[in-house]
N, C-alpha and C positions, 0 to 999 in steps of 0.2 A: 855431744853425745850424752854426758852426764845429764845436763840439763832435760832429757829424753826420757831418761829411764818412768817416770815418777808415771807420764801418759804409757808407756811399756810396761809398769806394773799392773796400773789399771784396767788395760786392756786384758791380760794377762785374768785377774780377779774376775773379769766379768764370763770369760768361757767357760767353768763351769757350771754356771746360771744360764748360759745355753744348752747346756745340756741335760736340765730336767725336762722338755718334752722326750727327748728320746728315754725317759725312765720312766715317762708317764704312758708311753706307749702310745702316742696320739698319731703314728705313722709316719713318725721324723727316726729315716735308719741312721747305724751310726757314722755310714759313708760320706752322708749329705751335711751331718754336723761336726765330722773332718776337715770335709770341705769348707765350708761357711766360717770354721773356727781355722784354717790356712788363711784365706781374702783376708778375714778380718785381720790378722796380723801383718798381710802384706797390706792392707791399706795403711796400715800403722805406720809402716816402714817407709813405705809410700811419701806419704803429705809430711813424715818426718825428716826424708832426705831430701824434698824440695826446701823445705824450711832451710837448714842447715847450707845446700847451698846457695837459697837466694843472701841467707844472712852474711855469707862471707863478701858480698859483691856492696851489701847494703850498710851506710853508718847510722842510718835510721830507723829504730829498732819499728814506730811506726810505716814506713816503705816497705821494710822488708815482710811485716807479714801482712800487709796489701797485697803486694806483689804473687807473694806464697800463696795467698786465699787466690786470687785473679790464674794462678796456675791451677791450682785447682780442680777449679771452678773448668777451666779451658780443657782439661783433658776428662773430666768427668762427664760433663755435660755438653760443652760446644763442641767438640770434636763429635762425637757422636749426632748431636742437630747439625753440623754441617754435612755429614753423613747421610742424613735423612736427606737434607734439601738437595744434597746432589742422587741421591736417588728418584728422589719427586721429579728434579729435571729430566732425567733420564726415562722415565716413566716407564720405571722398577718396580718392586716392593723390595727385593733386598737391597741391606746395608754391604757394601763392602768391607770386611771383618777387618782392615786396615783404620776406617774409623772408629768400629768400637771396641776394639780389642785394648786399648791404651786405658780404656775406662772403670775405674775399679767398680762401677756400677753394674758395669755387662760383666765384668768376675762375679758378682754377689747373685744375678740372673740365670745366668751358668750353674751355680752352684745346687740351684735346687734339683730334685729329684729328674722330673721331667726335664727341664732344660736340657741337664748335665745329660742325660740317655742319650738325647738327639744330636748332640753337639759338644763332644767330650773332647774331640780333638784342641774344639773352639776355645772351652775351658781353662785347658793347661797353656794355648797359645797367648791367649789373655791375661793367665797367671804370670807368663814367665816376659810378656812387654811389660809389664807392670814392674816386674821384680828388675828386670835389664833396664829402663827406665830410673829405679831409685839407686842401682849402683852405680848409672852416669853422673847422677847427682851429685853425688859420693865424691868421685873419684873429680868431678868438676871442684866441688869443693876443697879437697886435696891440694891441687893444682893453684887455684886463686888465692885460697888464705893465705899463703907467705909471701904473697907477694901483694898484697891488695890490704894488710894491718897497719902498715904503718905511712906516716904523712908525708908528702912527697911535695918540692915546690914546684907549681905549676907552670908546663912551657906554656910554648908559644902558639901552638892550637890549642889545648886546654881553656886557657885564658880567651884565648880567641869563641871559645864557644861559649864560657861562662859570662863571657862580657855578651854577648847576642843576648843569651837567655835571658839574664836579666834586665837587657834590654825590650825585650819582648813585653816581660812579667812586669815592671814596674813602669818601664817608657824611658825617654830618654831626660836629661838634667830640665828641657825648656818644660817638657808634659810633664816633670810629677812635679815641678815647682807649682806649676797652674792645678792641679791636682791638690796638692797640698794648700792652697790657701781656699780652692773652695771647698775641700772637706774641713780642716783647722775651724772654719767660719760658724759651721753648724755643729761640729764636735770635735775637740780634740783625741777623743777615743776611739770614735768613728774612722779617723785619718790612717791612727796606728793599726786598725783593724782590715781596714778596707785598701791600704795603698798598693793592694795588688790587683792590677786595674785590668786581670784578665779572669777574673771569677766570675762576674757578670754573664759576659761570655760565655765561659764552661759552661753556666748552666743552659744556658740556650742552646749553648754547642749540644747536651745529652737528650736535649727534649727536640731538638732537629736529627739526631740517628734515632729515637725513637719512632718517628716519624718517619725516615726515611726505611726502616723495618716496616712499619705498618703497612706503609705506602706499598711497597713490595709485597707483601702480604695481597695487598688486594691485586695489582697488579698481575698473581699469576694464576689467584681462585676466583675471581671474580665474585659473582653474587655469593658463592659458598663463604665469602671472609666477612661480609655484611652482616652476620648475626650475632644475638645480644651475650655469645659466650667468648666471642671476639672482643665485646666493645666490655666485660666485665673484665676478663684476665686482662686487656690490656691499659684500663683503670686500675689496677689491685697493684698491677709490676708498678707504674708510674708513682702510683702515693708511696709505696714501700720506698721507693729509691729516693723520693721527696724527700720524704722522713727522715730517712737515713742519713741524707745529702747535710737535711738542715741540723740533725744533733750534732753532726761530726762537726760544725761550723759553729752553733752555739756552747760547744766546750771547749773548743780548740784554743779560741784566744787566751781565756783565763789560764789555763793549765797550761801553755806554753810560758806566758808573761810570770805566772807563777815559778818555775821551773826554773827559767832565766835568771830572776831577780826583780823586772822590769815593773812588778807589779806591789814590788814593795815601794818602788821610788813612786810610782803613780799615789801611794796613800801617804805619803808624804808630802804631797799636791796641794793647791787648794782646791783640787777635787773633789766633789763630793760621790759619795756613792752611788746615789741616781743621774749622776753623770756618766757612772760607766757604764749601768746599765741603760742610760739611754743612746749612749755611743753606740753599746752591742744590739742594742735592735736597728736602732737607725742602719749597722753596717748589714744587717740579715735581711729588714726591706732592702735595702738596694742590690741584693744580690740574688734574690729569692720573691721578690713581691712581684714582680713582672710574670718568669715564670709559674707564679700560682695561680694567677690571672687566668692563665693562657691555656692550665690543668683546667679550671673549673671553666672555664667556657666552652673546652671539648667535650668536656664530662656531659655537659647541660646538652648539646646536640648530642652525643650517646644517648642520656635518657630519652630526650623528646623522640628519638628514633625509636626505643627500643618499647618507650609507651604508646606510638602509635601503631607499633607492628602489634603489640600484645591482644590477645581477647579483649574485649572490654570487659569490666568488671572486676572480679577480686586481682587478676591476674595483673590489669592494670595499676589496682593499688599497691600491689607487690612492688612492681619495679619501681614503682613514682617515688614507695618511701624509703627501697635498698639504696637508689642512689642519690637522695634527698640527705639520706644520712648517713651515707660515705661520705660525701662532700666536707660536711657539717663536721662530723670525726675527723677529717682530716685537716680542717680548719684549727679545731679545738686541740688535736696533738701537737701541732705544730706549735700554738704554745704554749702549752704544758712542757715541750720540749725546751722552751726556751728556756722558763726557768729552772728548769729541774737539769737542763744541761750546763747553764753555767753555777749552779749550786755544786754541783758532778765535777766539771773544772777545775773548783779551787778547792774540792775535797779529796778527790781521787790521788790515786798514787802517781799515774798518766794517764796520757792522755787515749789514750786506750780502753783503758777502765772506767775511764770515764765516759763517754762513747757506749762502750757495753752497758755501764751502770743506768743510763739517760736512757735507751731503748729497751731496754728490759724490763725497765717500771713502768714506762706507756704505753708499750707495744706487746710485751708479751705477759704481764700479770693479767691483762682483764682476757686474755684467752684461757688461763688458768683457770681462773672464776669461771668463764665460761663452761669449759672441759669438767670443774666441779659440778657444777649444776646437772649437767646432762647427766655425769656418772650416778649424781643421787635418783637420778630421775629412773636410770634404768635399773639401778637398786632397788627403788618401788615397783616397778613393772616387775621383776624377777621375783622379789617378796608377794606377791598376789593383789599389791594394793596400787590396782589400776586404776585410773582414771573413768571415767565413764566415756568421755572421747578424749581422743590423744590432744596435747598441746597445736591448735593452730600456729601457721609459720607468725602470725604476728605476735604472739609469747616469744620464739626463737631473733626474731626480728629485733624487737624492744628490749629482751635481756642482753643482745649483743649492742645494741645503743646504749643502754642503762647504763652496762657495766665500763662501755669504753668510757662513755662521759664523765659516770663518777670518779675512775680511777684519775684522768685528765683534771678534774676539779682538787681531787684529795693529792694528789704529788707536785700540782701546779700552788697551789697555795699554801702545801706543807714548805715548797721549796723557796717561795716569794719569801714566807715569814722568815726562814732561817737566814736567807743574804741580806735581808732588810735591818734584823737584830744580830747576827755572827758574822756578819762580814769578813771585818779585821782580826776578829779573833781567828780562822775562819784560813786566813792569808797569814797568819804567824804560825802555825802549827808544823810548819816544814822545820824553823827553828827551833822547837822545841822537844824532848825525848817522848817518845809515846810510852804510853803503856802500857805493861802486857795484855790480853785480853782478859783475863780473871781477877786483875786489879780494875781495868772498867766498870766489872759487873759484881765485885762486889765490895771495892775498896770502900763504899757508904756505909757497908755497914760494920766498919772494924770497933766504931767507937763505940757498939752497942753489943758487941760481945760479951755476954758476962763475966765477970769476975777479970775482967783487962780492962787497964785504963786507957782512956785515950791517949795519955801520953807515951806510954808503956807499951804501946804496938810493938809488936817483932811478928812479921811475915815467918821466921825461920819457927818460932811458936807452932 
């Protein structure tokens, strides 16, 4: 709860900042920004009580908020598409208020003016699953933590599961010795990375339920699911989760092997550096090069599909070069992700951060740039210094190639130089005291302060 408060203050700071259109008079009364400033703080409460009690069931501060996010996500969003889809079977138009009512989304829908007129009942019904909802959380949480904190030695089901599992995950003593000598053969980092010989797999296993979603997809619309807005979101979801798939996987080793210790014994090795980073590609093709494969060869029949249904002509050009150069972007993130994820690894605090750190500089800075560009653009428009015709999409086209590309070049090669040259230094920083952040930025220049001598420094001065 302590740990709560700091996102409860913020949320808290930001409602009065919702409340300058109702001062502005732009037609927001001040019922509707009651309302909208209530959701927002039950969703607070909301996604803070699931935290809370996934964390008590969880020793893994990364599981637990997978978990929390994956809850989410489930009562936000999928509850309500499963809603839909059993409405479509049913061949409805309404939702059963059992599906979205759980949704703090259909709270925040509710909330506005219209909504709320037609369906106020729906409103408060929505408000108060939501609110009954985080106090089971609550109260689940109550119940688990004293009883679920402290270590317990494992019976004889326990055991009995945890021996399967990891049987399953690693194989039995004959499969990871034959495992182990032919990974050791071509890497010994490769071995320590890759001996969980069901990742392969997984990735197969998400691009066969994607699949089997699509497949479904066509199976119930037939020719209506064959179009090129079909074959674009369902390319856009695939590379997102690629991406995502593949950072959490090129930071995860360093920053756990860090974390452990494991990675200091490894630089005491006669290992060299470019052994480990060729350990960690070699374990990311083997786990990930098949299905990218199998991404861009569906890709390639989407486009060839969706250029020959097009007009011929510019409209053709259109799509030949969108998904020429999605492909290509997604090639090109992939490693940028590499390096800039395991530089993230043995930087970050966890692995978490790191994770966060690794896609946010590939993925979402050059939408940034993007979002700048257009804003100045529509600053000239609004200034009177129009254009004589408006930007064609292949300005809009090429700034969004431009800017991913460059960013992909400028973080993949800022991140190559630094593990190349700060490796080890890089990997000893966990033993060392950090410093504050004002002594970072300006501890260079103590010796040049006037009238102080270098030796004669005092901070307390």
């Amino acid at each position: 709860m302590a740990g709560s408060l700091n996102a409860f203050y913020s949320v808290v700071a930001v409602l009065p900042m919702m409340a300058i259109p109702v001062l502005m008079g732009g037609g927001i009364t001040l019922a509707e920004f009651s309302r909208m400033a209530l959701v927002t703080v039950d969703a607070l409460f909301f996604s803070l009580s699931i935290g809370i009690c996934v964390s008590s069931m969880c020793r893994s501060a990364q599981k637990a908020a997978a978990l929390t996010w994956l809850l989410i996500v489930f009562f936000t969003a999928v509850l309500p598409a499963g809603g839909a889809v059993v409405a479509a079977l049913a061949k409805t138009r309404v939702v059963n208020l059992l599906f979205l009512a759980p949704s703090v989304g259909f709270s925040y829908y509710l909330a506005l003016e219209g909504p709320y007129q037609s369906s106020k009942a729906g409103f408060w019904f929505s408000l108060a699953m939501v609110q009954g909802a985080s106090w089971l959380c609550l109260v689940l949480a109550c119940l688990i933590a004293p009883r679920s904190w402290q270590d317990r030695p494992p019976g004889d089901n326990p055991r009995h599961w945890r021996e399967r599992w990891q049987t399953w995950t690693y194989g039995d003593g004959v499969e990871r010795n034959a495992l182990r000598r032919r990974l050791v053969a071509l890497s010994p980092i490769l071995w320590l990375i890759a001996r969980i010989r069901s990742k392969p797999a997984m990735a197969w296993l998400g691009l066969g339920l994607v699949a089997c979603a699509w497949a479904t997809g066509w199976w119930k619309f037939r020719r209506e699911w064959l179009y090129e807005g079909v074959y674009l979101s369902t390319a856009v979801f695939v590379n997102l989760g690629l991406r995502y798939w593949f950072g959490s996987e090129a930071t995860r080793a360093l920053a756990e092997n860090r974390k452990t210790g494991a990675l200091e014994l490894l630089l005491s090795t006669p290992l060299q550096i470019e052994d480990i980073f060729r350990g960690q590609w070699l374990a990311l093709k083997r786990q990930f090069l098949g299905p990218l494969i199998a991404v861009l060869m569906v890709e390639c029949l989407f486009m060839l599909t969706t250029v020959r249904e097009a007009v011929p002509g510019e409209e053709r050009v259109f799509w030949l070069a969108l998904w020429t150069g999605g492909m290509l972007m997604l090639v090109a993130d992939l490693v940028a992700l590499y390096w800039v994820g395991m530089w993230q690894g043995l930087t970050a605090k966890n692995s978490l951060r790191a994770v966060g750190g690794s896609l946010a500089r590939v993925l979402i800075v050059p939408w940034i740039g993007y979002g700048l560009v257009l804003l100045i653009l529509i600053l000239v428009e609004i200034g009177g210094r129009s254009y004589r015709s408006s930007p064609s999409w292949k300005f809009f086209l090429g700034l969004w190639f431009g800017l991913g590309m460059t960013v992909d070049f400028a973080f993949g090669a800022w991140a190559r130089q630094k593990l190349l040259t700060e490796f080890r230094l890089a990997a000893q920083q966990q033993y060392g005291a950090k410093r504050e952040f004002w002594r970072q930025w300006f501890g260079s220049l103590k010796p040049h302060l006037s009238g102080i001598a270098p030796g004669n420094w005092d901070p307390g001065a």
